[in-house]
VOGU-127947 format. One line per 2 residues: their letters; for each residue x, y, z of N, C-alpha, C, O. Coordinates in nm, 3 decimals, m for minus. Example, Ala and Ser with C-alpha at 12.3 -4.5 7.8 and 13.67 -1.06 7.14 Angstrom:
% VOGU-127947
AS> 1.319 m0.569 0.780 1.230 m0.450 0.780 1.320 m0.330 0.780 1.424 m0.332 0.846 ~ 1.285 m0.225 0.708 1.367 m0.106 0.714 1.290 0.003 0.787 1.341 0.114 0.804
% end
This chain:
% VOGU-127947
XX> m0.649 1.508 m0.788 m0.532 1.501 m0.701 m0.412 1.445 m0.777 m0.445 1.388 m0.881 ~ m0.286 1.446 m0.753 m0.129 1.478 m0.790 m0.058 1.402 m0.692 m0.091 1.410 m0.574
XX> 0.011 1.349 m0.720 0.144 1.320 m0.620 0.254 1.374 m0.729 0.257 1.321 m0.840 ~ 0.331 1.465 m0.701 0.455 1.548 m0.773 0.576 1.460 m0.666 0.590 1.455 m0.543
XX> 0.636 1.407 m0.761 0.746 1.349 m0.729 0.896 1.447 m0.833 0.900 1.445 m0.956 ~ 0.986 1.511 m0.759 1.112 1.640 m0.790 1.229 1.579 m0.745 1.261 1.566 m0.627
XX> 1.294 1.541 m0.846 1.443 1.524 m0.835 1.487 1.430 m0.684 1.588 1.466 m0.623 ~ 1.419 1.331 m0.641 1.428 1.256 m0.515 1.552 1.163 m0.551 1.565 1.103 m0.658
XX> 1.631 1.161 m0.455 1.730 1.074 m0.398 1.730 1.084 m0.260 1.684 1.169 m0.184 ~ 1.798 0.968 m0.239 1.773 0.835 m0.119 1.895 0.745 m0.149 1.924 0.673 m0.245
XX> 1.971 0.783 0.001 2.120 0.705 0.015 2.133 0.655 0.154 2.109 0.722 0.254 ~ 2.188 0.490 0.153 2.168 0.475 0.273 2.331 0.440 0.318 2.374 0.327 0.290
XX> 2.412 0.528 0.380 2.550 0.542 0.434 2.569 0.673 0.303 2.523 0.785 0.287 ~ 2.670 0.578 0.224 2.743 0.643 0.086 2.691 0.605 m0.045 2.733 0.652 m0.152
XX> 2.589 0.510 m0.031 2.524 0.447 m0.125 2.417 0.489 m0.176 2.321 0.495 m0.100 ~ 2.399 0.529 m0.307 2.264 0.578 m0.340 2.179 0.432 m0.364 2.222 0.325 m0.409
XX> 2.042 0.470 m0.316 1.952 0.333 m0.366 1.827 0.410 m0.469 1.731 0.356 m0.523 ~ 1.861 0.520 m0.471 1.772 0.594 m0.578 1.834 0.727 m0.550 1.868 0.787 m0.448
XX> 1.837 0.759 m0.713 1.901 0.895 m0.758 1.821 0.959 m0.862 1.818 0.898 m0.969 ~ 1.730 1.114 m0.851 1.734 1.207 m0.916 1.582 1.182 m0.988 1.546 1.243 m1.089
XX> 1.498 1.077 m0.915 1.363 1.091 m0.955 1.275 1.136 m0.969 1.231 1.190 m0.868 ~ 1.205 1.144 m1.075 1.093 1.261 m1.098 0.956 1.182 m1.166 0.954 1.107 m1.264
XX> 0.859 1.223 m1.090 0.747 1.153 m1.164 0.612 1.226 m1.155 0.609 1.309 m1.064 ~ 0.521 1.217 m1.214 0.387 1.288 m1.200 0.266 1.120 m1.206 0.238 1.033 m1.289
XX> 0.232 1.150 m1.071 0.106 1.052 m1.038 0.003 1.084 m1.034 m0.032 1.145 m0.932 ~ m0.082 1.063 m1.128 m0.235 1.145 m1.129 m0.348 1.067 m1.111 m0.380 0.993 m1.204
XX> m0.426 1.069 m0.992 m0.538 1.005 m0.975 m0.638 0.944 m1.092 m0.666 1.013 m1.190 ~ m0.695 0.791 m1.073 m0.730 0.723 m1.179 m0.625 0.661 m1.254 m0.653 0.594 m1.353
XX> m0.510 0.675 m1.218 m0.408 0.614 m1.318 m0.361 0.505 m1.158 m0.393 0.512 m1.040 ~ m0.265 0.406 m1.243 m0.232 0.313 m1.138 m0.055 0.259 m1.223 m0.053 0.206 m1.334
XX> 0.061 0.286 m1.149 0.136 0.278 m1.177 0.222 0.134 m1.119 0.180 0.093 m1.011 ~ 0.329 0.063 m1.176 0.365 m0.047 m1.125 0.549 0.055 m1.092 0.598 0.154 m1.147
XX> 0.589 m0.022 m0.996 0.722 0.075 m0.947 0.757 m0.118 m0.973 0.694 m0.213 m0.924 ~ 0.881 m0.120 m1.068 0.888 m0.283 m1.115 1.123 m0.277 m1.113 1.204 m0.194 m1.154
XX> 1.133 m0.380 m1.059 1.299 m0.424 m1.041 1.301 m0.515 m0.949 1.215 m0.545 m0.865 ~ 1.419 m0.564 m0.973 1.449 m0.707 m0.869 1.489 m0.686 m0.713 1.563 m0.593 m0.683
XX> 1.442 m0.765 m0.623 1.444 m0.733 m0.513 1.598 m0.708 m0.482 1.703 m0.759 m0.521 ~ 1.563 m0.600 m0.389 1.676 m0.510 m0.326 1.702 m0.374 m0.406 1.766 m0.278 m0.361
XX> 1.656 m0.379 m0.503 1.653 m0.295 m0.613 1.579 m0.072 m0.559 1.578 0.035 m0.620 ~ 1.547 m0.105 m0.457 1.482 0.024 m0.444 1.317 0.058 m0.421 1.266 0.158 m0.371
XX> 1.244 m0.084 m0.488 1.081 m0.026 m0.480 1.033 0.012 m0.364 0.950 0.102 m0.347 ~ 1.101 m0.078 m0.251 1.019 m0.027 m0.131 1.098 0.091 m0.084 1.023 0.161 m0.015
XX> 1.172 0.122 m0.088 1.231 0.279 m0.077 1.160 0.388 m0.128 1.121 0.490 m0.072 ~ 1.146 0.336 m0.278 1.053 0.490 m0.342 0.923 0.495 m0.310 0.875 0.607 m0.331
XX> 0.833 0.397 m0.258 0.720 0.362 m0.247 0.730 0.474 m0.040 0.659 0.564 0.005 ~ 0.799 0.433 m0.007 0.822 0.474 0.091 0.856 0.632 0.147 0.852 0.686 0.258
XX> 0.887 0.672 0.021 0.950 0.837 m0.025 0.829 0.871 m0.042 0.772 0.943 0.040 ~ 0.755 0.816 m0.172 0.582 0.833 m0.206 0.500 0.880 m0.077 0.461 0.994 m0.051
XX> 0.487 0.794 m0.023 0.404 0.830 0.153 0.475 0.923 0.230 0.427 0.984 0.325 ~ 0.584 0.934 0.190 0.628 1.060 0.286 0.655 0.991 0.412 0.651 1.057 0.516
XX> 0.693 0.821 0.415 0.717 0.763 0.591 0.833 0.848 0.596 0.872 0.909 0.695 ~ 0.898 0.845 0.459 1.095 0.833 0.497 1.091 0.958 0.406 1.007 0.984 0.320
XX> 1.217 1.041 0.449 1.288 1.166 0.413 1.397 1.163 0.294 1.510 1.139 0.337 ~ 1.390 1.180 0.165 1.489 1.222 0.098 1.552 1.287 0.122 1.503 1.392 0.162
XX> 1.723 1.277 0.119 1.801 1.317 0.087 1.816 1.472 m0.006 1.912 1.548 0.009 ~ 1.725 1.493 m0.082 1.721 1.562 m0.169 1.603 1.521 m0.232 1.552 1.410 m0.218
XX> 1.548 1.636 m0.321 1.422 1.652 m0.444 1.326 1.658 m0.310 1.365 1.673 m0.194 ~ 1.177 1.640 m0.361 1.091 1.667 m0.273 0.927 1.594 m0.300 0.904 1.539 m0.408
XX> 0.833 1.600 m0.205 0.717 1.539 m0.260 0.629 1.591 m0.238 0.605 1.640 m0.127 ~ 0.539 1.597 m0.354 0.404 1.685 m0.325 0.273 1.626 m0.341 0.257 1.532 m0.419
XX> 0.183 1.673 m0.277 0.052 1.624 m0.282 m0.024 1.717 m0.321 m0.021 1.800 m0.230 ~ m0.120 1.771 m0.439 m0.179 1.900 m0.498 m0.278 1.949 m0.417 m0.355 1.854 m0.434
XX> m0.339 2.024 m0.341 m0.418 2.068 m0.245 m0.448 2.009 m0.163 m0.565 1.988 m0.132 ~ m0.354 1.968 m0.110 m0.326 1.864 0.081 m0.260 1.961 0.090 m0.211 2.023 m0.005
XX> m0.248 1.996 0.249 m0.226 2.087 0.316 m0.076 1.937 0.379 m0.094 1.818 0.405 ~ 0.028 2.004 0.381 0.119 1.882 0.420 0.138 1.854 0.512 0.237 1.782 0.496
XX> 0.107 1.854 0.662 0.048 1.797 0.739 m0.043 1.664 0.790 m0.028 1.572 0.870 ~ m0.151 1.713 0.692 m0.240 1.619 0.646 m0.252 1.506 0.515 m0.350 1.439 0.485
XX> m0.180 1.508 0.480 m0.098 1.398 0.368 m0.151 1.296 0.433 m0.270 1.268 0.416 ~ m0.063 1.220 0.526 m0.109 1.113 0.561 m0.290 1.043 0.563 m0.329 0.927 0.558
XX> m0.360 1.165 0.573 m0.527 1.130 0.568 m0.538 1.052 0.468 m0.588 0.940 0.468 ~ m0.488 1.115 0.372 m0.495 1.067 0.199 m0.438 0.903 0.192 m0.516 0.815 0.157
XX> m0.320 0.876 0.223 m0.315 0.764 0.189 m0.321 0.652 0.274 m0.326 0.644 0.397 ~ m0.317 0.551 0.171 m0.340 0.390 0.255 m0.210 0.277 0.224 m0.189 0.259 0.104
XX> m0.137 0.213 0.306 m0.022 0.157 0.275 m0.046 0.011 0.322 m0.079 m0.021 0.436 ~ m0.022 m0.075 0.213 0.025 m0.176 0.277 0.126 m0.246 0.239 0.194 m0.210 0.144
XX> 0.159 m0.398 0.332 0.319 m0.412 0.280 0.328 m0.554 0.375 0.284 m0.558 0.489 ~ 0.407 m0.692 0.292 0.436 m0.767 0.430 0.519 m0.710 0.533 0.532 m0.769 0.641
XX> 0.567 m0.618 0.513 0.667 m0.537 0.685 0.573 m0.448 0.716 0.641 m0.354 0.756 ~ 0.443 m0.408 0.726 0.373 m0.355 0.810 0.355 m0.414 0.886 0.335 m0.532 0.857
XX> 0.350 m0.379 1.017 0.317 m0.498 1.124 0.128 m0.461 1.140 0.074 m0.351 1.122 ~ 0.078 m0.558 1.169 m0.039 m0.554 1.247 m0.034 m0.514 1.382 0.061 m0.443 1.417
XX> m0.144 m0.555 1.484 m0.111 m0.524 1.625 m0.127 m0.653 1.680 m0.223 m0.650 1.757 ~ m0.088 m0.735 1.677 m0.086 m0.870 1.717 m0.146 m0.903 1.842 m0.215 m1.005 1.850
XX> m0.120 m0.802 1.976 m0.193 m0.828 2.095 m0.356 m0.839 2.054 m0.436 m0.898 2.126 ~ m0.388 m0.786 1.952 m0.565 m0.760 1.948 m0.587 m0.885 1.867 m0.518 m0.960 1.797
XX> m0.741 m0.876 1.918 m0.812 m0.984 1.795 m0.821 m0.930 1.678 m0.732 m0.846 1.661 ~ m0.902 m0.944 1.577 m0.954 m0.898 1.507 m1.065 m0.774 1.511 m1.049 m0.661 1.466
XX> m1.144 m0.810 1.555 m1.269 m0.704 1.651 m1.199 m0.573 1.698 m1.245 m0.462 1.672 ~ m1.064 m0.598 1.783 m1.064 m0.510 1.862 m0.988 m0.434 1.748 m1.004 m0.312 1.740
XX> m0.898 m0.505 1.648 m0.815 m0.397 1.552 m0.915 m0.332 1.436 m0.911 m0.213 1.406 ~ m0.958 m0.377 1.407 m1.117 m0.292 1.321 m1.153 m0.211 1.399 m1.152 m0.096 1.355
XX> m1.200 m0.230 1.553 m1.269 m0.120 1.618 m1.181 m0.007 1.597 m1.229 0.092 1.542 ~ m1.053 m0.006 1.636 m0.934 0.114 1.627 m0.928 0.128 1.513 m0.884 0.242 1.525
XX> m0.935 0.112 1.378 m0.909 0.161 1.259 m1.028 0.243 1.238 m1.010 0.354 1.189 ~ m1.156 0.204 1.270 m1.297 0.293 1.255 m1.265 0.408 1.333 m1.296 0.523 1.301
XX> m1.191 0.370 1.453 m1.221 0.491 1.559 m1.118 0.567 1.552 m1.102 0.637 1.651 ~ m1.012 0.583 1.436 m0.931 0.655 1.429 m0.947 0.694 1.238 m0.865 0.714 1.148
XX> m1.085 0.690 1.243 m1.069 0.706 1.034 m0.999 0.676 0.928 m1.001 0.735 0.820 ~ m0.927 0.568 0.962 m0.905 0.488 0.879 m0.968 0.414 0.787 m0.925 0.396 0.673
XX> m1.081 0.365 0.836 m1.193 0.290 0.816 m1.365 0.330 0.828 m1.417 0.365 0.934 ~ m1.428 0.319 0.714 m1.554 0.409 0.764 m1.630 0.364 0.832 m1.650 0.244 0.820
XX> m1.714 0.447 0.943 m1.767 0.368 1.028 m1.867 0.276 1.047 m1.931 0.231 1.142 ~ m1.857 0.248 0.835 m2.031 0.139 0.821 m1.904 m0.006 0.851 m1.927 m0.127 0.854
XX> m1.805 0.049 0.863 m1.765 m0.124 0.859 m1.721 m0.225 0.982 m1.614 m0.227 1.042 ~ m1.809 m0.289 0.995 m1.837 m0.396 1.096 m1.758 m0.450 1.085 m1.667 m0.407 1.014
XX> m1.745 m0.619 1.170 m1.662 m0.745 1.173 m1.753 m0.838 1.045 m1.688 m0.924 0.985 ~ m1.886 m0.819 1.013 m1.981 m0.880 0.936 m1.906 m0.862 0.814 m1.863 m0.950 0.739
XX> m1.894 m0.715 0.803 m1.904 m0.648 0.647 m1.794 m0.713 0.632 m1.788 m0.780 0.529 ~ m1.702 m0.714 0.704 m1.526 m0.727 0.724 m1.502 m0.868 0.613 m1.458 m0.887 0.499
XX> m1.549 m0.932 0.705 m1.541 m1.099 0.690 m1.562 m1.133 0.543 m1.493 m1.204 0.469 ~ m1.708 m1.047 0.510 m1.796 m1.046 0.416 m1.661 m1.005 0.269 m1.662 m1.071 0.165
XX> m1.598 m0.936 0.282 m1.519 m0.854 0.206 m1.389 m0.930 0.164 m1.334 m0.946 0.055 ~ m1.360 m0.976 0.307 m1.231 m1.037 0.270 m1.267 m1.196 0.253 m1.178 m1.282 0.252
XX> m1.399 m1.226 0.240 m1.434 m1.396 0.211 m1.358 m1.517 0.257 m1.318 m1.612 0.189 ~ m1.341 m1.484 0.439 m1.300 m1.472 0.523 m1.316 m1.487 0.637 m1.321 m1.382 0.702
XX> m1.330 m1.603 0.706 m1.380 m1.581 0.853 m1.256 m1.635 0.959 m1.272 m1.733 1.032 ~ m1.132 m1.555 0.954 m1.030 m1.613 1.004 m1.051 m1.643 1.181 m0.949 m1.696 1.227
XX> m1.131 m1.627 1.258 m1.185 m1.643 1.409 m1.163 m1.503 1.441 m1.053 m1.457 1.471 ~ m1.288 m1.428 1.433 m1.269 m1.248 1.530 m1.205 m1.247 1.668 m1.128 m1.151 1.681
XX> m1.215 m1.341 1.795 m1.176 m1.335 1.876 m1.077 m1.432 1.895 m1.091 m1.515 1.986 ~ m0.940 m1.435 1.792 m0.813 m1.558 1.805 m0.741 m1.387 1.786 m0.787 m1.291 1.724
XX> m0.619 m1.399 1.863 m0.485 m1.307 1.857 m0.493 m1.324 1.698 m0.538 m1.414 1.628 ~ m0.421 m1.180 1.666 m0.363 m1.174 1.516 m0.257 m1.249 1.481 m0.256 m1.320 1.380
XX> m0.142 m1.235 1.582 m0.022 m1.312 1.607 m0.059 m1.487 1.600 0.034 m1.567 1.611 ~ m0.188 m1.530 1.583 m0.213 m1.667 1.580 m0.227 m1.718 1.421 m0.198 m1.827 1.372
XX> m0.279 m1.601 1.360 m0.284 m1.603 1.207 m0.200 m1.664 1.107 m0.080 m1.676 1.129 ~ m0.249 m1.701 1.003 m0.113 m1.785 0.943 m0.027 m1.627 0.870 m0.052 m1.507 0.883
XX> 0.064 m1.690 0.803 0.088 m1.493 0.709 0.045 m1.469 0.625 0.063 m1.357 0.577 ~ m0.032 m1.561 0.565 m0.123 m1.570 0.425 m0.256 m1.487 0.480 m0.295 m1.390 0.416
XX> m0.299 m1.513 0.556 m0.431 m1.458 0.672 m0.377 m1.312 0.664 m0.418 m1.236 0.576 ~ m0.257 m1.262 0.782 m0.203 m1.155 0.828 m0.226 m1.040 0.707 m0.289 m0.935 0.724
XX> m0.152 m1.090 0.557 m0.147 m1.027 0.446 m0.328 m1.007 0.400 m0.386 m0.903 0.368 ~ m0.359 m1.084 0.406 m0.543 m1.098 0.384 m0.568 m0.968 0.417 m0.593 m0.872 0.343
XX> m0.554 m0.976 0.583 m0.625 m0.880 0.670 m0.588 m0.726 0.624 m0.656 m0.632 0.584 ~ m0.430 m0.749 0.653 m0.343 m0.575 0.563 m0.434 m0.538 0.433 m0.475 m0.423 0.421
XX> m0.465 m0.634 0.336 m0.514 m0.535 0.236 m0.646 m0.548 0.254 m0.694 m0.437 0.233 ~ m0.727 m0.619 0.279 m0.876 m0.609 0.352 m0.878 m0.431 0.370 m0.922 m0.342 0.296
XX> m0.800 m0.429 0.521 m0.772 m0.295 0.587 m0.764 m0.150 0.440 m0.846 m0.060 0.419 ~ m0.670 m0.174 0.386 m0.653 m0.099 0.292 m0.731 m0.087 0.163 m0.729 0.032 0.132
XX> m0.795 m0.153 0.081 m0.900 m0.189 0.043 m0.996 m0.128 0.038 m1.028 m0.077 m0.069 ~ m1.098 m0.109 0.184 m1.172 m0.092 0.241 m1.174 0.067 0.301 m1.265 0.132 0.352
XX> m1.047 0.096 0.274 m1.041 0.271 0.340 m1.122 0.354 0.228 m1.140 0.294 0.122 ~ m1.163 0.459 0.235 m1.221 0.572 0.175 m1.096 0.655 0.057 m1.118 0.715 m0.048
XX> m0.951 0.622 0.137 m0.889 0.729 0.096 m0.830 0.730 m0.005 m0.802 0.615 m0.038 ~ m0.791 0.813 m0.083 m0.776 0.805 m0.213 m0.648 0.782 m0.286 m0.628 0.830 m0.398
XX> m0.596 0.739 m0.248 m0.431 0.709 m0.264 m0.451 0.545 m0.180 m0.504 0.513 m0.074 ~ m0.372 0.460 m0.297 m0.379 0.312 m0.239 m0.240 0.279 m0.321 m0.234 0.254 m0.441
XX> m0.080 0.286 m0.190 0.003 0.216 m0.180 0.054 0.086 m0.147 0.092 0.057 m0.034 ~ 0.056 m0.004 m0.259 0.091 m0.123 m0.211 0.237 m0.203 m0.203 0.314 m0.107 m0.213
XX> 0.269 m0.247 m0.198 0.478 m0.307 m0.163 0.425 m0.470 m0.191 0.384 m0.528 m0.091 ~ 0.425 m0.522 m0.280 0.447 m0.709 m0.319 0.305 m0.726 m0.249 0.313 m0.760 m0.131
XX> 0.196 m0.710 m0.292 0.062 m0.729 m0.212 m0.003 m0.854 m0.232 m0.113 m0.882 m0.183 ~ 0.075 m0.940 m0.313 m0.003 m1.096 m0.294 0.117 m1.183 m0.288 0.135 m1.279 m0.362
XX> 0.233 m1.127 m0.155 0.290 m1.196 m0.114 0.220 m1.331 0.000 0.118 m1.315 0.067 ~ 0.292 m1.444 m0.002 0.248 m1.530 0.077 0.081 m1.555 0.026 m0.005 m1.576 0.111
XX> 0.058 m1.553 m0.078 m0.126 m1.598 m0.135 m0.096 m1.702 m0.202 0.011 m1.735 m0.253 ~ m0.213 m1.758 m0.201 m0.208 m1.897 m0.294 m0.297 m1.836 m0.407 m0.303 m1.715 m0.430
XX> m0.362 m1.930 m0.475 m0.391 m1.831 m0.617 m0.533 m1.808 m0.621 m0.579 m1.745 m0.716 ~ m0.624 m1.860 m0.507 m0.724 m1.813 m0.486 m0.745 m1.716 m0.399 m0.854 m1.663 m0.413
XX> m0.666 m1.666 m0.294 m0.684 m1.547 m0.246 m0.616 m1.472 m0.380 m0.664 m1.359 m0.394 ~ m0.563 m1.490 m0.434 m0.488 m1.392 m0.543 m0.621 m1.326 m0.675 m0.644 m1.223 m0.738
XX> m0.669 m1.441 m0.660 m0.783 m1.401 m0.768 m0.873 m1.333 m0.649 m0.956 m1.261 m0.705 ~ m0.883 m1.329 m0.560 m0.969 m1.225 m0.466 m0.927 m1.095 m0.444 m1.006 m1.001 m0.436
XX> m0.775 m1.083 m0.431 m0.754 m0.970 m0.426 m0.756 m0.878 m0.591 m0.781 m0.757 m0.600 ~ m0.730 m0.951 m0.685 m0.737 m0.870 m0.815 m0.868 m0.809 m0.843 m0.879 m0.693 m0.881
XX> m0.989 m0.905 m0.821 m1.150 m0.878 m0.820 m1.128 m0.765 m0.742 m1.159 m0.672 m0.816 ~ m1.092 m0.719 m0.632 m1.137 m0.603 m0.524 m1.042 m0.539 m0.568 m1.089 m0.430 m0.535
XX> m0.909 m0.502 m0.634 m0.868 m0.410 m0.653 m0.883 m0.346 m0.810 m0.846 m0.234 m0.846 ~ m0.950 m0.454 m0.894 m1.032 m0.381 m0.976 m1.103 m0.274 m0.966 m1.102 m0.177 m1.041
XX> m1.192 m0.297 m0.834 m1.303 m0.184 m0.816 m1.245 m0.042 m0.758 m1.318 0.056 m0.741 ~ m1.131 m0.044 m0.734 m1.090 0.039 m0.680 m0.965 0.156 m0.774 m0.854 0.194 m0.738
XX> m1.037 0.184 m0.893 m0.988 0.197 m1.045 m0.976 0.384 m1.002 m0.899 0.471 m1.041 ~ m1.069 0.385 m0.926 m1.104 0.522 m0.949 m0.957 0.625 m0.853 m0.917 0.741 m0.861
XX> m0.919 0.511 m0.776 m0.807 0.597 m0.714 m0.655 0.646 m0.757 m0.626 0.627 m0.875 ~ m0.584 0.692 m0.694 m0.435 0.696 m0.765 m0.356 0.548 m0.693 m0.321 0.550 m0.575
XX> m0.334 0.422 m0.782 m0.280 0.343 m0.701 m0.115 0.324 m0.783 m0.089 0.326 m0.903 ~ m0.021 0.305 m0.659 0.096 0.244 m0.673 0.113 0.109 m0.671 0.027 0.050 m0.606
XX> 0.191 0.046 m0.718 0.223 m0.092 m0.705 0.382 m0.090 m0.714 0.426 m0.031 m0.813 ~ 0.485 m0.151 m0.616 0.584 m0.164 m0.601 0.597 m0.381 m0.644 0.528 m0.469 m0.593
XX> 0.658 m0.390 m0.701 0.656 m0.545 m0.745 0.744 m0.591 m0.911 0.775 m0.532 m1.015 ~ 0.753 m0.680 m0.873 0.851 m0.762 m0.931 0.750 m0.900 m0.986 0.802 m0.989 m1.053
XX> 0.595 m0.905 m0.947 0.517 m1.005 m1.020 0.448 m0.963 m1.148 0.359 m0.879 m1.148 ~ 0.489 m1.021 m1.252 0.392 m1.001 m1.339 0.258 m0.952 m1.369 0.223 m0.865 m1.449
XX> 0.169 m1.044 m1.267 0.048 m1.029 m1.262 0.006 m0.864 m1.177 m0.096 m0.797 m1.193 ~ 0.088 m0.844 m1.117 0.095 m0.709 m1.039 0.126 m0.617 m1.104 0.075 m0.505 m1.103
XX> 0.215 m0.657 m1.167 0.285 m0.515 m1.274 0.141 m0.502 m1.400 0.096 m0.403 m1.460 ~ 0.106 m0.629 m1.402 0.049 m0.602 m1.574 m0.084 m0.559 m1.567 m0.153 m0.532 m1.666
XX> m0.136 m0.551 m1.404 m0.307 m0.459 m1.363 m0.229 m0.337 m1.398 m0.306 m0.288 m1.480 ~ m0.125 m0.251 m1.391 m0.146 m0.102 m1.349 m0.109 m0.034 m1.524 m0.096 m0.120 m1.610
XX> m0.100 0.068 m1.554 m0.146 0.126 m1.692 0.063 0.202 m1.702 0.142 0.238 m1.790 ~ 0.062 0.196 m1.641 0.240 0.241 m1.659 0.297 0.185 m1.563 0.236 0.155 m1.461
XX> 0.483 0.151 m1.588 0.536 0.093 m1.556 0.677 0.222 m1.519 0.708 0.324 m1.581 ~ 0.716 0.182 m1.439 0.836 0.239 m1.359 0.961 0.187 m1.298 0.972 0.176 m1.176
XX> 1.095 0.144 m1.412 1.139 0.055 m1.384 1.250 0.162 m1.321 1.304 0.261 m1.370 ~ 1.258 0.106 m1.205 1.362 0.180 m1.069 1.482 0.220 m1.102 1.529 0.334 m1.102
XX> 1.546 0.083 m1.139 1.683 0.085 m1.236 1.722 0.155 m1.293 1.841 0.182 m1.278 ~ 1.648 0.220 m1.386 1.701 0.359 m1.410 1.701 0.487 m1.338 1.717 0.602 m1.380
XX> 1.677 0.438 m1.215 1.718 0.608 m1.123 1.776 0.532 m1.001 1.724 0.501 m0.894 ~ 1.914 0.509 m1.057 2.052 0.484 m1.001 2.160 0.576 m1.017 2.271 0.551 m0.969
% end
C-alpha cells in the first residue's frame, strides 16, 4: 500500500499554510512531518487522512477504493475528542462494534495493553489528559489498520508513559506510520524526515 501525496496546497482565507506538496508514503516506512508549532503539521497530517480538502493537488491511496479510505486509517491527536459521556467499557464496546477495534479486544486486554487501569466505569471526561491521551493511542495502537497517523502523540506524558508508548509503537513497524511533531524523540523513531517549511 501507497499514500500518493500530488502537488497539495492548503490556504486558510489568503494565506497559504502549505503549498505544492508532493510525497510518496510506502508502507513499512514511518515518516516524521517535523516544524515549529503553527507551522502546518497538523494541516498536512490532516490532508493525509483525507479529514480536510485541498485546495489543490490531490491524495491517493493505491488499491482503496476512495470511499473506503477511511477503513485504512487510524488517527490520533490531543484535539481528537473522546466521547466523554461514556465510560470506558461503553467506548471500547463502540469501537469493536463499529471495526475499529478487533473484536478479541476486551476491557481486560485493554487495560492489559495500555498498563493501565484508569476505573472502566468513571466518565472519560473525569480522566486526567495524560489518561485521555493514554486511552487515544491505546485506541489507535490496537486497531488492525494499516495506516497509523499520529499529531504530537506523547503530548501531556510523563516519561514513563512515554517509554510505554515507544515499546508499543515499536511493534507496530510493519505499518505505514506518520508522525507530525516537533519532539525529538518522535522525530528520531521514524526513518525520514519531512520538514514542512519547505512547502510554503
Amino acid at each position: 500500500m501507497e499514500i500518493l501525496a500530488t502537488n497539495l496546497s492548503k490556504k486558510f482565507r489568503q494565506e497559504f499554510v502549505i503549498r505544492d506538496f508532493s510525497h510518496q508514503f510506502k508502507a513499512g516506512n514511518s515518516y516524521a512531518i517535523t516544524g515549529p508549532n503553527g507551522s502546518g503539521k497538523s494541516t498536512l497530517l490532516q490532508l493525509i487522512a483525507q479529514f480536510t480538502l485541498p485546495n489543490s493537488g490531490k491524495i491517493e491511496m493505491t488499491g482503496i477504493d476512495p470511499e473506503l479510505v477511511y477503513t485504512q486509517i487510524t488517527y490520533a491527536a490531543p484535539y481528537v475528542e473522546l466521547i466523554e459521556e461514556y465510560t470506558l467499557t461503553e467506548h471500547l464496546a463502540i469501537l469493536v462494534k463499529n471495526n475499529y477495534l478487533p473484536s478479541s479486544i476486551d476491557i481486560d486486554t485493554f487495560e492489559e495493553f495500555i498498563d493501565l487501569q484508569p476505573g472502566r466505569f468513571k466518565l472519560i471526561k473525569n480522566y486526567s489528559s495524560g489518561m485521555r491521551q493514554k486511552l487515544k493511542l491505546g485506541f489507535a495502537l490496537l486497531s488492525e489498520r494499516p495506516v497509523l497517523l499520529l499529531d504530537e502523540p506523547t503530548t501531556n506524558f510523563d516519561e514513563q508513559a512515554k517509554q510505554w508508548f515507544f515499546n508499543r509503537l515499536n511493534d507496530q513497524r510493519h505499518k505505514l506510520i506518520i508522525i507530525a511533531s516537533n519532539e525529538l524523540r518522535e522525530i528520531e523513531f521514524c526513518s525520514e524526515k519531512i520538514a514542512i517549511v519547505e512547502f510554503k
